[in-house]
C-alpha positions in Angstrom: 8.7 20.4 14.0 7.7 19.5 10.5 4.2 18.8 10.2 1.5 18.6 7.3 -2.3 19.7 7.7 -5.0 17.0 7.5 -8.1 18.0 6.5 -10.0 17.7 10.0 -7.2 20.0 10.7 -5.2 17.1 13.1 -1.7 17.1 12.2 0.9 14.1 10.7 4.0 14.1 12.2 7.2 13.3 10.1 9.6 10.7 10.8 12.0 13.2 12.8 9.6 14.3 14.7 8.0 10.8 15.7 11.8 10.1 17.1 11.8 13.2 19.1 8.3 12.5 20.3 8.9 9.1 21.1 12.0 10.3 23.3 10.2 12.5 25.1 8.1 9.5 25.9 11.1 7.5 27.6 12.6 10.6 29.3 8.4 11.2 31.2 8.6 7.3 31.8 11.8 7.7 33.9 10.8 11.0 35.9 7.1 8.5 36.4 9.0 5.8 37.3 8.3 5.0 41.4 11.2 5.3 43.9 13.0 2.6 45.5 11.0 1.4 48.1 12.7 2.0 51.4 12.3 -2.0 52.3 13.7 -4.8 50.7 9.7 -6.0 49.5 9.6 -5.3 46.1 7.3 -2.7 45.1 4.2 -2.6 43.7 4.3 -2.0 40.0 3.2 1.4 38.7 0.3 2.1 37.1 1.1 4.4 33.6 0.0 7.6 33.5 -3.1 8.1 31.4 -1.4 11.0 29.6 1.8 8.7 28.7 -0.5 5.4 27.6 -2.4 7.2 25.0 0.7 9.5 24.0 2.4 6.6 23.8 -0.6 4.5 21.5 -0.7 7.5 19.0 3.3 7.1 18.6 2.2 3.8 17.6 -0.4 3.7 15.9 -3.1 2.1 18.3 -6.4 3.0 16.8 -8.1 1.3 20.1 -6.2 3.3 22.6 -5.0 6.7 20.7 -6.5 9.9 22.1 -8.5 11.5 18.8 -6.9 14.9 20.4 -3.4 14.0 20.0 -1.3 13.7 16.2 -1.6 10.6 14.7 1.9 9.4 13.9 0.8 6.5 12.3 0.5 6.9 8.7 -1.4 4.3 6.6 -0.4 6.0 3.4 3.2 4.0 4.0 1.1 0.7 4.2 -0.7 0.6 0.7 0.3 -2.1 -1.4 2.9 -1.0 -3.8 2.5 -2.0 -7.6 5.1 -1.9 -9.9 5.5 0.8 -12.8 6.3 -0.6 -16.2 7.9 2.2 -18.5 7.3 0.4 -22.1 3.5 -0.2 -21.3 2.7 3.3 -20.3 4.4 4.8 -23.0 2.4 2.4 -25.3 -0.8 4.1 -23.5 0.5 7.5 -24.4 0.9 8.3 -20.7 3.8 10.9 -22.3 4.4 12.3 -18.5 6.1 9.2 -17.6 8.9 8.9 -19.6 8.6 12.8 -20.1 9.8 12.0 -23.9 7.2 13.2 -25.4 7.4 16.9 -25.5 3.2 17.3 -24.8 4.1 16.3 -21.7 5.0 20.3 -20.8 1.3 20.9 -21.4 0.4 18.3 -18.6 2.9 20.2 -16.5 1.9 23.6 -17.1 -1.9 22.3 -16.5 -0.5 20.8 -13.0 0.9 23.7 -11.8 -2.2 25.6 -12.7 -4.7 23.0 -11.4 -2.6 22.5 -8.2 -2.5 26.8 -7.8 -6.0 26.9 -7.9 -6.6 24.2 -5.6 -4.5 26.0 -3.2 -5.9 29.1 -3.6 -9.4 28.1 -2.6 -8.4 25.5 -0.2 -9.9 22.7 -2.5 -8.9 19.7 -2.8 -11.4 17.2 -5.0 -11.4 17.7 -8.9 -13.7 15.7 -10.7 -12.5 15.1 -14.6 -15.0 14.1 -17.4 -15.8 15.3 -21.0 -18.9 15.8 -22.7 -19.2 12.5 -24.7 -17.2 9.5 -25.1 -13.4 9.2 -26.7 -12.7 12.8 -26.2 -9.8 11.1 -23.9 -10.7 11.9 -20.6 -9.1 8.7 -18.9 -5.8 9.7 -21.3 -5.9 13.1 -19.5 -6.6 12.0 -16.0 -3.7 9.1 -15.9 -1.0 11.9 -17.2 -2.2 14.8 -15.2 -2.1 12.6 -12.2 1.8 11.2 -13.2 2.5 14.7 -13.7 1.2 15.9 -10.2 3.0 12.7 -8.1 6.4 14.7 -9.8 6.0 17.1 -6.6 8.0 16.3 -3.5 5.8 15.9 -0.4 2.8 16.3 -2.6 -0.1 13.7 -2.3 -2.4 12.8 -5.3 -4.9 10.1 -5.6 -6.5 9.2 -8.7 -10.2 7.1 -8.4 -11.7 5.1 -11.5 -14.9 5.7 -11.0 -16.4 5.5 -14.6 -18.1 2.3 -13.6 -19.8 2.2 -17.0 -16.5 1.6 -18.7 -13.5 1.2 -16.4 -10.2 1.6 -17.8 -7.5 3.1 -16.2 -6.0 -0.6 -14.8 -4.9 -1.1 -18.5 -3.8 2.7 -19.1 -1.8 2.4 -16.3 -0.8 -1.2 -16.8 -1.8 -3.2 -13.0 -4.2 -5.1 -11.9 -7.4 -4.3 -10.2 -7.4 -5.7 -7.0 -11.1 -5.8 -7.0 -14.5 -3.7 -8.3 -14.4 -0.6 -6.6 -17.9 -0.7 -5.6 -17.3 -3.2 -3.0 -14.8 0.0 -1.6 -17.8 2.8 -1.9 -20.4 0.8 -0.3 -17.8 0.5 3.0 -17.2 -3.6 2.1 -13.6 -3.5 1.1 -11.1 -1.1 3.0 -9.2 1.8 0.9 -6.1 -0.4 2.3 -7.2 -3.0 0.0 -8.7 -1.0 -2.7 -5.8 1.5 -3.2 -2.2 0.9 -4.5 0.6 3.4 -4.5 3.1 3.4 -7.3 6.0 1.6 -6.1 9.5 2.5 -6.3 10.4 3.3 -10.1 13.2 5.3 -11.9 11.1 7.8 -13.6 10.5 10.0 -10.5 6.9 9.3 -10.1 6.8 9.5 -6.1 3.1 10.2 -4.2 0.6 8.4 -6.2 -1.9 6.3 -5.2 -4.3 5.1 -7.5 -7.9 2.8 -7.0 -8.3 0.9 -9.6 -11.4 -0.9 -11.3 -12.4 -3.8 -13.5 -15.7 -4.5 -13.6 -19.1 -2.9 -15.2 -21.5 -1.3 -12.3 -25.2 -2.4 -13.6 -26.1 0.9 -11.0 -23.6 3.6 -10.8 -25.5 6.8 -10.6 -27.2 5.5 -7.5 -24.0 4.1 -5.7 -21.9 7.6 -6.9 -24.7 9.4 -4.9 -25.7 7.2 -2.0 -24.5 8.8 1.4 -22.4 5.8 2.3 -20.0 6.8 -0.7 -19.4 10.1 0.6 -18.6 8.8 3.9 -15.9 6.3 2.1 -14.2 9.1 0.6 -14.4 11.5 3.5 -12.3 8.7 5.8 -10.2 8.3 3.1 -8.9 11.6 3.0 -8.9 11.5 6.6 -6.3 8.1 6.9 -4.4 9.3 3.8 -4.5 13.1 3.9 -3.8 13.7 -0.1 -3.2 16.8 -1.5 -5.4 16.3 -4.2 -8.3 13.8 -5.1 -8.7 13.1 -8.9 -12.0 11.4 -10.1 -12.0 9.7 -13.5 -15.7 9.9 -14.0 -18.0 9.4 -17.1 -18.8 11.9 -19.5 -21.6 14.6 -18.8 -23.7 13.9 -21.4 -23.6 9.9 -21.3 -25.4 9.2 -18.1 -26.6 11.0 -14.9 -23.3 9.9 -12.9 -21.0 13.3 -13.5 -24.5 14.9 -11.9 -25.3 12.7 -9.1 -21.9 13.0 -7.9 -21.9 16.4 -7.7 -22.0 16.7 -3.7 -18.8 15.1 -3.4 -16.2 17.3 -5.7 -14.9 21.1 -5.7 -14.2 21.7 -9.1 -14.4 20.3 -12.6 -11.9 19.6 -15.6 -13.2 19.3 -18.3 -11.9 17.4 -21.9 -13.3 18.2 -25.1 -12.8 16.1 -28.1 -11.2 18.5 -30.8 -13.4 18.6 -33.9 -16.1 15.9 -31.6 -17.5 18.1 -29.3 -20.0 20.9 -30.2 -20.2 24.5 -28.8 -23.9 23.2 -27.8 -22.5 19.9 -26.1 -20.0 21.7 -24.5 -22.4 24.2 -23.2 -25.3 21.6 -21.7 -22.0 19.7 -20.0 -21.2 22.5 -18.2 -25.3 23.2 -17.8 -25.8 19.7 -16.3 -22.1 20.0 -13.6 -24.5 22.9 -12.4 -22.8 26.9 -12.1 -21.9 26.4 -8.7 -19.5 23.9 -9.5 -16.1 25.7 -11.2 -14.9 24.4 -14.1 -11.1 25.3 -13.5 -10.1 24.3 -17.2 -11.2 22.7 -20.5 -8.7 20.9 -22.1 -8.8 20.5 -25.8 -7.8 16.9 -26.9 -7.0 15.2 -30.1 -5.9 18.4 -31.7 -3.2 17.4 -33.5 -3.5 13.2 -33.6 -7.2 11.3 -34.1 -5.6 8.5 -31.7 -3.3 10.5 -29.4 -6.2 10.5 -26.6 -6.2 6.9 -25.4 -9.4 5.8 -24.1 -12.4 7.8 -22.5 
């Protein structure tokens, strides 16, 4: 039976599976079934089994009725909205792991199957990418390295805007923001609303699902470290059980956000501005992440173009 680990350690069963599952269901219904009554009165209808109903709810998908013991078969990752992918606008954003024409984009592939190594090693899961000050191209890393990632087969990779200061990925990426993203960390919008998966597209990009933002935060630091946004992101890695959870955030240096979030991610990448960044910068970055958050990678941007780094 193939089967993928969720993080409360419940398992998703795949699509064979489910069909096996759900004739296992029929064949228990028939052997339940009540004998011909011996009379010609009709007999009384059956009551299910207990075991069968709620078997029979997680097959599909009834969050009232589904036993919390059983696999959930019902797999809201398929339901996210689908947004198209448009080829010529992320190429004009630099996202070179797109089109893959750009031959940078085997340094966003190496760094993949590093990052993705590492995460496996330690049993993480939650990187949180930022930079040291502004334009060092954080959002220009985070967009490819998550394009790169989606290139995996049965791999799961969700990328999160949460630079609230300065949102940006909707126009790296080239779709619309369905809404602020605040209203989905303060437990008002549902990640079904808030997050769209790349639809359908011939460049191979498969399992991505991306949450998008538009609008300016007037009080990010406090919403990034309010409980009720840890308990957003915790369900949604419960429902959508990614591989890996990619966090767009603001530089280090810039605000208190990158700090205040600290609770909620495993490791840090972080993007220096080649030529921008001072040893010193770079040094109270990494001071303010604190040292008991790793910091599985710098990534040195804008080393051979000025503009090669899109935005961040």
């Amino acid at each position: 039976m193939s089967e993928r680990s969720r993080r409360d350690g419940r398992k998703r069963l795949e699509a064979g599976a489910r069909a096996a599952m759900l004739d296992r269901i029929a064949a228990l219904d028939r052997q339940a079934a009540p004998k011909p009554a011996p009379t010609r009165a009709t007999p009384p209808a059956a009551t299910p089994d207990p075991a069968l109903r709620a078997l029979r709810a997680a097959v599909l998908g009834d969050a009232e009725t589904t036993d919390p013991h059983l696999p959930q078969l019902h797999d809201p990752w398929n339901g996210l909205r689908r947004i198209p992918i448009d080829e010529a606008r992320l190429e004009d954003n630099l996202v070179i792991t797109a089109s893959r024409r750009d031959p940078a984009h085997a340094a966003f592939d190496l760094l993949r199957t590093r990052l993705l190594q590492a995460l496996d090693e330690h049993g993480w899961s939650r990187v949180a990418i930022t930079s040291p000050t502004r334009g060092c191209g954080k959002t220009f890393t985070a967009a490819n390295l998550a394009i790169a990632m989606a290139r995996y087969e049965n791999r799961r990779t969700v990328l999160l805007d949460l630079d609230m200061r300065a949102p940006g990925l909707w126009e790296v990426l080239g779709a619309p923001a369905p809404g602020p993203i605040s209203g989905w960390l303060r437990g008002t919008t549902p990640s079904a609303t808030q997050l769209q998966r790349v639809g359908q597209n011939l460049l191979g990009i498969g399992g991505l699902a991306v949450g998008l933002n538009d609008r300016v935060e007037t009080y990010p630091a406090e919403l990034l470290q309010d409980p009720k946004a840890g308990q957003v992101l915790d369900r949604m890695q419960e429902e959508l059980s990614p591989d890996a959870v990619l966090f767009d955030l603001p530089p280090a240096l810039s605000s208190d956000d990158v700090t205040a979030f600290r609770d909620r991610y495993d490791c840090v990448l972080m993007v220096v501005g080649s030529g921008q960044n001072s040893a010193e910068q770079i040094r109270e970055a990494v001071r303010r992440i604190g040292a008991d958050k790793p910091i599985l990678g710098m990534v040195l941007n804008r080393a051979e173009e000025e503009g090669a780094s899109g935005t961040g």
